[in-house]
Every structure is written in C-alpha cells, then in structure tokens.
C-alpha positions in Angstrom: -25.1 17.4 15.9 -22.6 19.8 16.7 -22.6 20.5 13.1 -26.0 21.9 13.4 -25.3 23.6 16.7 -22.5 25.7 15.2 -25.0 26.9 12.2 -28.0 27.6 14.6 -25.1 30.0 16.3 -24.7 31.1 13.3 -28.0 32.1 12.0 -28.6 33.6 15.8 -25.5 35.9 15.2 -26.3 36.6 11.5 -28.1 39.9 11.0 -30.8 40.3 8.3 -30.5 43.1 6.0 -33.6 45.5 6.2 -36.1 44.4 3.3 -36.3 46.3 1.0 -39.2 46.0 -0.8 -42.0 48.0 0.4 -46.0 48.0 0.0 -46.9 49.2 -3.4 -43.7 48.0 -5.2 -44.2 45.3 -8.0 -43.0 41.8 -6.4 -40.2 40.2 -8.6 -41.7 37.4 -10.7 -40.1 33.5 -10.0 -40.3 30.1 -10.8 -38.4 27.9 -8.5 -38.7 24.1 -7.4 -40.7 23.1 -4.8 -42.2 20.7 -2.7 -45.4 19.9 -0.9 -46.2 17.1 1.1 -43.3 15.5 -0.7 -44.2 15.9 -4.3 -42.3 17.9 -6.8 -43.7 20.7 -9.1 -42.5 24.0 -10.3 -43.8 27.1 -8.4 -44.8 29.8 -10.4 -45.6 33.3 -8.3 -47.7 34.5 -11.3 -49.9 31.2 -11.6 -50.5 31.2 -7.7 -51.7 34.8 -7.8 -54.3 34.4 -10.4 -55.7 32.2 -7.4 -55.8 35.2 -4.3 -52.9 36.8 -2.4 -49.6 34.8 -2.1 -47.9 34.9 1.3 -44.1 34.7 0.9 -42.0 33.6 3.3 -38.3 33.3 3.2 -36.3 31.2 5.8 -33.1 30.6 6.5 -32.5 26.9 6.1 -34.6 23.4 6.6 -34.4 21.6 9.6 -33.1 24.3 12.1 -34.5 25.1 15.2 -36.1 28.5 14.1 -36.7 27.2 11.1 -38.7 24.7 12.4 -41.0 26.7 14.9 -42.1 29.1 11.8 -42.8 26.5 9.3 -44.5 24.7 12.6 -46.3 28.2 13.1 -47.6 28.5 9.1 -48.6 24.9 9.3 -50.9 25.5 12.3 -52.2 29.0 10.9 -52.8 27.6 6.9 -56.4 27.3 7.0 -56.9 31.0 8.7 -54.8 32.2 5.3 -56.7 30.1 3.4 -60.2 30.8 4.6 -59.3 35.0 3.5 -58.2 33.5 0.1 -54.5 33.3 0.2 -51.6 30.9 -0.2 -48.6 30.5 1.4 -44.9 29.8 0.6 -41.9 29.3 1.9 -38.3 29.4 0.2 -34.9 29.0 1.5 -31.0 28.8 0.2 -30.5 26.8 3.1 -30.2 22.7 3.1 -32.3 22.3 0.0 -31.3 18.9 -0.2 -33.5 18.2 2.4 -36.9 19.7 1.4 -38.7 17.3 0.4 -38.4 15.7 3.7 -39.2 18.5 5.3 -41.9 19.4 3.5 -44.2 15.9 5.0 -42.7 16.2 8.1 -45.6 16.1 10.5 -44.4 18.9 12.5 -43.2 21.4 10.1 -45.1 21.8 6.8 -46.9 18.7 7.3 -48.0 19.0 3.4 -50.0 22.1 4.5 -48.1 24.4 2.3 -45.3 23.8 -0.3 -41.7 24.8 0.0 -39.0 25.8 -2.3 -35.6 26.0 -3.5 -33.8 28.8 -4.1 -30.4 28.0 -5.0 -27.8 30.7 -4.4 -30.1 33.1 -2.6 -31.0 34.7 -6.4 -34.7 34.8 -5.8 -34.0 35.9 -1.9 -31.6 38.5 -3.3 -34.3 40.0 -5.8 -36.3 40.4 -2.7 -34.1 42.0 -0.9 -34.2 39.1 2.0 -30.7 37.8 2.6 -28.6 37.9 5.7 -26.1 40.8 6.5 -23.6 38.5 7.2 -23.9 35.4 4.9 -25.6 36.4 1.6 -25.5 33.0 0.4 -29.1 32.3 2.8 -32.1 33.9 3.1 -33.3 36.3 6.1 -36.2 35.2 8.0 -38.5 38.0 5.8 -42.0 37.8 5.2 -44.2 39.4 2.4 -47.5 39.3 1.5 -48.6 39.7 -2.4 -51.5 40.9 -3.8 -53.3 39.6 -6.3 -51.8 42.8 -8.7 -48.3 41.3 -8.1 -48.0 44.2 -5.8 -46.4 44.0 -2.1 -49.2 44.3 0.5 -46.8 44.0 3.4 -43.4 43.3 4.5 -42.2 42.0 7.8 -38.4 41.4 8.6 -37.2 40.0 11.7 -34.9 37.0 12.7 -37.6 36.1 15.8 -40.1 33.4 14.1 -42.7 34.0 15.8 -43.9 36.7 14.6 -44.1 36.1 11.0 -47.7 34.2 11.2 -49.4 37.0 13.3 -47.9 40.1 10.9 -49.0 38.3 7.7 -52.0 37.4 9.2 -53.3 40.5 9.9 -51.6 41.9 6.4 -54.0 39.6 4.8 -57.0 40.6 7.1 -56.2 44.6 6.5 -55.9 43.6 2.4 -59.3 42.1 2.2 -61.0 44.8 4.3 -59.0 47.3 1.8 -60.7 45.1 -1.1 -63.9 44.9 0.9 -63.8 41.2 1.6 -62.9 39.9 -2.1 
C-alpha cells in the first residue's frame, strides 16, 4: 500500500510535457498488445480506423487512483463515442503486468473498451505524451483520430476528468465537420 501511495505522489508531482501533436498532423501508426474484457489480441491503429474515428487515450499506469477515475469515466461514456462512430483506446507504460486484470474490472474498463501495452513509453514517446519528469510513463494525453489517420484533437492535462468531456465534444465537432458521417 504504501508502495502505491508513494507513486500516486509521484504521478501528482510529475508534470506532463505539452503534446505535441496538433490537429492536422498525421498520427504515428502502432501495433501494440492489448486487452479487452481480458482477452488478448494485437491492436492495430490503421485496422480500427478503417472502422470510424479512434479516440486515443494515454494514461499513466493501471490501477492508480487517477488512473482509475478516467478509465471509470471512458467506461461510463463508451456508448456516447460509439453511437458518433468511434472507438476508444487506452495505453499505458505503467503496470502492464496488470492489464488484463484491469481491463474486466467492473469498475474500470469493464470490457467496454480495450487497453494496451506500451512498453518503454515508445509509442507514448511518438506521440509526444510522456511525463516531464519520468519519460519512462505516459502523460495523461488524449487524442482523437480521424478516420484519414489525421489528429482531430488533442487534450493534455494530468486532471482526469476532463479527458471524456474534451474528446467527446472533439468527436461531436468532427462529425458535424463531416456532416454527420
């Protein structure tokens, strides 16, 4: 317990770097292992896009109290994304041991939404979402692909509760921009 105290400090005193990636800018392609509702597959950003808009989420690590409310938040909010036609994501460098647990557990994911792995950061560093002050984990940075592979929208900020209402109204604004497709 005190263990998990000390890195919820941490992450609290960790600043996220700025994300850099900004609408219009061609979203780095991945594959990285995943999870949802406790089943293993391979996520693929370019096979979820030829299915709608992809909401990306990066998070710090599994099982931490901030952690927790956003994937708690995306849960809650999946069938608003999914009724304008997207998907959603999350990925984390932190405790990725533990995703598949926390990828059923009813009040995180709950299977709503798959998670993945990013070892070392790589796929958080090519998006420009890692922490200031340990590069090794992702910031709390949201994005919002278009189906063109392009960034939509971008939202950075260490608060999680937040993330679901920005991407939410990212993905409204892109289907109006689209007329409703």
């Amino acid at each position: 317990m005190r263990r998990l105290v000390a890195f919820a400090l941490a992450l609290a005193l960790s600043t996220p770097a700025l994300a850099a990636l900004k609408p219009g800018v061609a979203a780095p392609a991945f594959t990285a292992p995943a999870y949802l509702a406790g089943q293993p597959f391979t996520f693929d950003l370019a096979d979820a896009l030829k299915n709608g808009p992809v909401v990306l989420y990066f998070f710090p690590a599994a099982f931490t109290p901030g952690c927790n409310v956003e994937a708690a938040a995306f849960s809650q909010a999946i069938d608003k994304f999914k009724a304008q036609g997207a998907s959603v994501i999350g990925i984390t460098a932190g405790n990725t041991d533990r995703l598949e647990e926390f990828s059923k557990d009813t009040e995180k994911c709950a299977g709503k939404f798959p998670v993945a792995a990013d070892e070392g950061a790589k796929i958080a560093r090519s998006f420009d979402a890692t922490m200031t002050m340990k590069p090794d984990l992702s910031s709390r940075t949201s994005y919002l692909i278009g189906k063109d592979g392009r960034i939509a929208a971008e939202f950075d900020a260490m608060n999680p509760n937040q993330h679901v209402k920005e991407m939410l109204e990212a993905v409204g604004a892109l289907q109006a921009k689209r007329g409703g497709k």
